[in-house]
KEMITOR-479026 format. One record per residue (C-alpha): residue number from 1; x, y, z. Coordinates in nm, 2 decimals. Layout:
N
NUM; X; Y; Z;
...
END
This chain:
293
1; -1.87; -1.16; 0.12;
2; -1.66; -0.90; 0.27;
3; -1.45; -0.68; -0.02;
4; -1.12; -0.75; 0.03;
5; -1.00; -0.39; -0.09;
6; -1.17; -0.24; 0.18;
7; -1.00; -0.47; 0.43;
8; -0.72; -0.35; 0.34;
9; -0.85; 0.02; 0.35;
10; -0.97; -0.07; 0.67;
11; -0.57; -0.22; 0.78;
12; -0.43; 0.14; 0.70;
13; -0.69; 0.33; 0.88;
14; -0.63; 0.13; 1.18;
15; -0.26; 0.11; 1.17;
16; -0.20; 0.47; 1.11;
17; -0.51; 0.57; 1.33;
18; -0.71; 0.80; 1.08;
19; -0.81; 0.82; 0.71;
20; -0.57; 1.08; 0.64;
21; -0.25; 0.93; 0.74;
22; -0.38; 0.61; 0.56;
23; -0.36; 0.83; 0.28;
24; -0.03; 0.96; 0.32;
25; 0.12; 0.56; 0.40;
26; -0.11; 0.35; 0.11;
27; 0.13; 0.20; -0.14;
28; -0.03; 0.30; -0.37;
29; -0.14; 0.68; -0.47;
30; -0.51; 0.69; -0.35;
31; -0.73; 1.05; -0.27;
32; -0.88; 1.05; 0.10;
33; -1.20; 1.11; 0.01;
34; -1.20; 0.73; -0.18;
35; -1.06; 0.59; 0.14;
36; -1.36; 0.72; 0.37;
37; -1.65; 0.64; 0.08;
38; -1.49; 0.28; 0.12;
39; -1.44; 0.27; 0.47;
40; -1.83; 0.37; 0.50;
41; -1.93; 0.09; 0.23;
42; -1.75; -0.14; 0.48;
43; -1.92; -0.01; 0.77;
44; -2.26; -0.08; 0.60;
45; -2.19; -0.38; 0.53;
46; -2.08; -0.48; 0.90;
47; -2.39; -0.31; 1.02;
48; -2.19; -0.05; 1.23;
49; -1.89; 0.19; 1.29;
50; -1.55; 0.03; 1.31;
51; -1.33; 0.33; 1.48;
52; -1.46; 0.67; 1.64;
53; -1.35; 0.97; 1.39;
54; -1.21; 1.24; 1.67;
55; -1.02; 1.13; 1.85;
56; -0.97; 0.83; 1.65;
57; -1.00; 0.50; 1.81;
58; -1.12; 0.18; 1.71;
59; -1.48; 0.04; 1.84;
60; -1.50; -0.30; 2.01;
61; -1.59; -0.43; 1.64;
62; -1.30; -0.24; 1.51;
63; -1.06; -0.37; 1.71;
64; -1.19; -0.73; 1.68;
65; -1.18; -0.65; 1.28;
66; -0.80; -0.55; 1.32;
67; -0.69; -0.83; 1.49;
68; -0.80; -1.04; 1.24;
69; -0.68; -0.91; 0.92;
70; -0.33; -0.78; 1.06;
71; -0.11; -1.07; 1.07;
72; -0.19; -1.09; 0.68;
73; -0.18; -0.76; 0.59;
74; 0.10; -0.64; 0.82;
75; 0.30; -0.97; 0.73;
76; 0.29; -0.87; 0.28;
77; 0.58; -0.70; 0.27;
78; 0.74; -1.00; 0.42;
79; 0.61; -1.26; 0.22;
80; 0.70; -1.08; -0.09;
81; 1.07; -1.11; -0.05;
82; 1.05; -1.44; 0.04;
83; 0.84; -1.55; -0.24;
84; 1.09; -1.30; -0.53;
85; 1.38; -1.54; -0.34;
86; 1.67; -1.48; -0.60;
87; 1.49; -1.32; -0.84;
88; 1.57; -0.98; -1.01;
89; 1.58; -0.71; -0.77;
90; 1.38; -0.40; -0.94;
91; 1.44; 0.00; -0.88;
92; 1.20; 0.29; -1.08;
93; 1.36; 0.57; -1.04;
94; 1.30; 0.91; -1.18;
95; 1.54; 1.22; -1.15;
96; 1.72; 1.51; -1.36;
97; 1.97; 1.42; -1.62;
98; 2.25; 1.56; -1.35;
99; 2.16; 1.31; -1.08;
100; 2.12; 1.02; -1.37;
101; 2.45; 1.12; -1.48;
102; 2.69; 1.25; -1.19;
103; 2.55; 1.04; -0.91;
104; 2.35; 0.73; -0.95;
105; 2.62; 0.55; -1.13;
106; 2.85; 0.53; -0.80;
107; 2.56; 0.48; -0.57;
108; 2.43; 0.13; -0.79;
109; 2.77; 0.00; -0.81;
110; 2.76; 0.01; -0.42;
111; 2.44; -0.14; -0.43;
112; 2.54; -0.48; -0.65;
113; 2.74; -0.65; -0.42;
114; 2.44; -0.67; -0.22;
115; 2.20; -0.69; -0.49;
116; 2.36; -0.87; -0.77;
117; 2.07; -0.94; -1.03;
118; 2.00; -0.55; -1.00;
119; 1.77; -0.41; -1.25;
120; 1.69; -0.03; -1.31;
121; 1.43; 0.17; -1.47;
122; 1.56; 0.50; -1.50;
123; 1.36; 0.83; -1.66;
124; 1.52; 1.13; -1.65;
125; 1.25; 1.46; -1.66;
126; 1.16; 1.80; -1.52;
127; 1.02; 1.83; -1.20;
128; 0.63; 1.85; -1.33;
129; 0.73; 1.58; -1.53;
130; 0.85; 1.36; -1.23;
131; 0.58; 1.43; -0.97;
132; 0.33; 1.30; -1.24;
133; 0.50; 0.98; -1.30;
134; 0.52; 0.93; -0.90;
135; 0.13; 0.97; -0.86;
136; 0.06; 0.74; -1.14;
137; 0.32; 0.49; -1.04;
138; 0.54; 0.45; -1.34;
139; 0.81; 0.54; -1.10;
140; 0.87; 0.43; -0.71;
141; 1.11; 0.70; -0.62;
142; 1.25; 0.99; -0.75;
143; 1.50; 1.29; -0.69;
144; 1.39; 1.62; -0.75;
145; 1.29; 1.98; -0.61;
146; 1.05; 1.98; -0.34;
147; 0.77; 2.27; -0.39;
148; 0.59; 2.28; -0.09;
149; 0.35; 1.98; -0.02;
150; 0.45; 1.66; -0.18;
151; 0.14; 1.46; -0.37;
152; -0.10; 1.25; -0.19;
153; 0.06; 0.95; -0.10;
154; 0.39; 1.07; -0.19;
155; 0.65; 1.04; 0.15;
156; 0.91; 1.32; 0.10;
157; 1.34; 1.31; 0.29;
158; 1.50; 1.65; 0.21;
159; 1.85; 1.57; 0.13;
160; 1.99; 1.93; 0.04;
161; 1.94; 2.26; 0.05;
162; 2.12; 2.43; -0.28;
163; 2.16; 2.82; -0.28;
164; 2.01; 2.97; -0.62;
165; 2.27; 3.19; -0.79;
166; 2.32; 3.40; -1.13;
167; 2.59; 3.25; -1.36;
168; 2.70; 3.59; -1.48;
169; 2.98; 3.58; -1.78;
170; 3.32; 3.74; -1.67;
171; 3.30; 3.96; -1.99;
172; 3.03; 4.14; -1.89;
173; 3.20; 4.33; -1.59;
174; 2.86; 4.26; -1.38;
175; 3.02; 4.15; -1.04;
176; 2.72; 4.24; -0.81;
177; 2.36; 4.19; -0.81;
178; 2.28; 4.56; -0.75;
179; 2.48; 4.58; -1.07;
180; 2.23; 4.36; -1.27;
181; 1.91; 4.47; -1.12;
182; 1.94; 4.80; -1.10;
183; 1.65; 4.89; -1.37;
184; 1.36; 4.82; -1.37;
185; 1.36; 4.69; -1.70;
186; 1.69; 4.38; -1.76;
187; 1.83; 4.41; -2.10;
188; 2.06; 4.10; -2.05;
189; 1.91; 3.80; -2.16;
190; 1.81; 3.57; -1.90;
191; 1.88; 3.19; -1.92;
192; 1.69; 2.98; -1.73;
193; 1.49; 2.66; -1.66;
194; 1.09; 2.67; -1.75;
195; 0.91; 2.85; -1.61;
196; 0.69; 2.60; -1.46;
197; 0.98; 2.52; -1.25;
198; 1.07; 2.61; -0.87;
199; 1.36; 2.77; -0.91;
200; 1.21; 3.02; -1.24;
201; 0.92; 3.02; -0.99;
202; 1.07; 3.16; -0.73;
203; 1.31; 3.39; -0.86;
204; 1.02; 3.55; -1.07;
205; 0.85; 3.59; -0.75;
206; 1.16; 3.82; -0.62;
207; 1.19; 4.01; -0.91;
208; 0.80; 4.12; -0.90;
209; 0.84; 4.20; -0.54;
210; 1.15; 4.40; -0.63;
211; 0.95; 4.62; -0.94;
212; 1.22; 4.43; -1.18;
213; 1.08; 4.28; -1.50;
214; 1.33; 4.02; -1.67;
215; 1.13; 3.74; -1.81;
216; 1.34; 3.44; -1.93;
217; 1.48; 3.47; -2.28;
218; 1.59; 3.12; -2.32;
219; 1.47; 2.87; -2.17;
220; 1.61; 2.57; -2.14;
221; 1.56; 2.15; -2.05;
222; 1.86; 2.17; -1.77;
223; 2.04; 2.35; -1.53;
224; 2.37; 2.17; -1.73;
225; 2.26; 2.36; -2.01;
226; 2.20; 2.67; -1.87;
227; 2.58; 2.68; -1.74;
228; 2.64; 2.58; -2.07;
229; 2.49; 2.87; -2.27;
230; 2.59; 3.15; -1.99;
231; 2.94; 3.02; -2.08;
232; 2.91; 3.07; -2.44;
233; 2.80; 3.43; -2.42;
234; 2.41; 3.39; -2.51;
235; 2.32; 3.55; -2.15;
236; 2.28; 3.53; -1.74;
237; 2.20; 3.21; -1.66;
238; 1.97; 3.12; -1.34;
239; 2.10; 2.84; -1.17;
240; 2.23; 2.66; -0.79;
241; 2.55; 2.63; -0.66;
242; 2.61; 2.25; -0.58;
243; 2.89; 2.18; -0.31;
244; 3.20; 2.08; -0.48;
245; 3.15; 2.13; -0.84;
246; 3.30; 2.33; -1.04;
247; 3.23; 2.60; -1.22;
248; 3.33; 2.70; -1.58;
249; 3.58; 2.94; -1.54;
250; 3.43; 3.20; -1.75;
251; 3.16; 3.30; -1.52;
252; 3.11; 3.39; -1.22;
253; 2.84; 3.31; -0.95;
254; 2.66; 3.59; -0.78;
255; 2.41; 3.51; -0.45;
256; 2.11; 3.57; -0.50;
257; 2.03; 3.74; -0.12;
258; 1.66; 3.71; 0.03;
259; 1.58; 3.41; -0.19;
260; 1.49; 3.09; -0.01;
261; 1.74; 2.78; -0.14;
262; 1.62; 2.50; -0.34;
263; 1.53; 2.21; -0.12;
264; 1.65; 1.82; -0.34;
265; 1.48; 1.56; -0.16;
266; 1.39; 1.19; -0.26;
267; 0.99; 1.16; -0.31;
268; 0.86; 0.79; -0.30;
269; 0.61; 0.59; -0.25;
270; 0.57; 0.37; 0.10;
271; 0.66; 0.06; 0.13;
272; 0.97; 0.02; -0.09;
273; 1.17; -0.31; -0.11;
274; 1.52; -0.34; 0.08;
275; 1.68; -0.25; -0.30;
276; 1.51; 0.04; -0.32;
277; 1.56; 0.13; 0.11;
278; 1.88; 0.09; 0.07;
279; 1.94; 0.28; -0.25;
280; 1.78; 0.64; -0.03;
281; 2.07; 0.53; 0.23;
282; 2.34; 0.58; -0.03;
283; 2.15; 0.89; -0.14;
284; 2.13; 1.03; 0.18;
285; 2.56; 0.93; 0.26;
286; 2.61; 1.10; -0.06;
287; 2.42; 1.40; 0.06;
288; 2.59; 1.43; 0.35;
289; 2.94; 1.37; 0.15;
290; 2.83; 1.66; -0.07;
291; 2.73; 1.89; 0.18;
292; 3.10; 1.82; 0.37;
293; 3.30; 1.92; 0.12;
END
């Protein structure tokens, strides 16, 4: 009897034209390499190829195959909807405590009118933290930093592009960057997120290729608290500017020039039901919103 997973392998391959992009479109996180072993295990079974590799296109039999199993497969997401009928409409997301705190409230109450037995799973984490929970599905979608590819399976939208800045305490009389890295060798304390994320990451990176050594001194779970604990004195904080908010008056934000900007984009999974689509529209209005003013 034929395997019904690999039919459905087999509907990806076919609809996205090659292994890879099944891999990227699945809705669910599944490696390539799986894909092909049980695209092959179908193909022995059938007695025969179902799609030429390069260029790809589908053999007689392929097509044939195709034909058959897409009205079923294609017609899922479809089905699903109708079947939930008025039950509770479900959203997983994952994103930093700002984002949980500052933004999603506005965007769900948006969302209710349309979507009145709205439920929400919410996890707030760092961004190793949330890339994890995307490829093993706890979450559906998240909001986070985007360092470089996403993971397998994982469809990415930037939404904003935040410059990285120093939040420098006014009573320090360091109004430049020149100023602050001017040794090779930084006494201030630096305050910063760990170091296993992009914007430590990166800023590290400019400092090596600049001869400076300033390894964090305090790390810390937030950007919120890093503003936080510049402000009370304890150091020079490594943070982003976001578009209209403001900034404790007793420090100051200094560019940081040649450094590439943080890129905040939604990372999800394919797929998604309308709750969850029409959730990334509010994000990406509130993007825009942001960026404007």
């Amino acid at each position: 009897m034929l395997n019904i997973h690999h039919l459905e392998l087999f509907y990806y391959v076919a609809k996205h034209q090659g292994v890879s992009a099944a891999a990227r479109n699945m809705p669910y996180g599944i490696q390539q390499p799986a894909i092909s072993g049980q695209i092959l295990a179908l193909e022995d079974y059938l007695g025969g190829p179902l799609f030429q590799r390069r260029p790809f296109a589908l053999t007689h039999a392929g097509q044939e195959l195709y034909n058959f199993i897409k009205p079923f497969f294609g017609g899922l997401e479809g089905i699903e909807e109708r079947v939930r009928g008025g039950a509770t409409q479900v959203i997983r997301l994952a994103a930093s405590s700002v984002i949980l705190r500052d933004h999603l409230p506005k965007m769900l109450q948006t969302l209710q009118p349309k979507f009145p037995k709205l439920k929400v799973h919410l996890r707030e984490g760092l961004q190793p933290q949330i890339e994890k929970w995307l490829t093993d599905q706890e979450v559906d979608l998240a909001v986070t930093v985007l360092d470089g590819a996403a993971p397998l399976g994982i469809q990415t939208e930037p939404l904003l592009e935040l410059p990285v800045v120093l939040l420098v305490p006014k009573s320090l009389k360091l109004t430049t960057l020149d100023a602050i890295l001017k040794s090779d060798r930084i006494d201030q304390t630096l305050i910063s997120p760990p170091t296993s994320e992009t914007i430590t990451k990166n800023f590290t990176d400019a400092l090596v290729r600049r001869g400076v050594v300033w390894p964090p001194g305090m790390e810390v779970s937030s950007l919120e608290l890093v503003e936080t604990y510049a402000a009370s004195g304890f150091g020079i904080g490594l943070s982003v500017a976001i578009p209209g908010k403001p900034l404790d008056k007793r420090l100051r934000a200094l560019p940081i020039a040649g450094l590439k900007p943080i890129t905040v984009a939604v990372l999800r999974h394919p797929n998604l039901p309308p709750v969850a689509r029409a959730l990334i529209e509010e994000m990406r209005k509130r993007a825009a919103a942001t960026v404007g003013s």
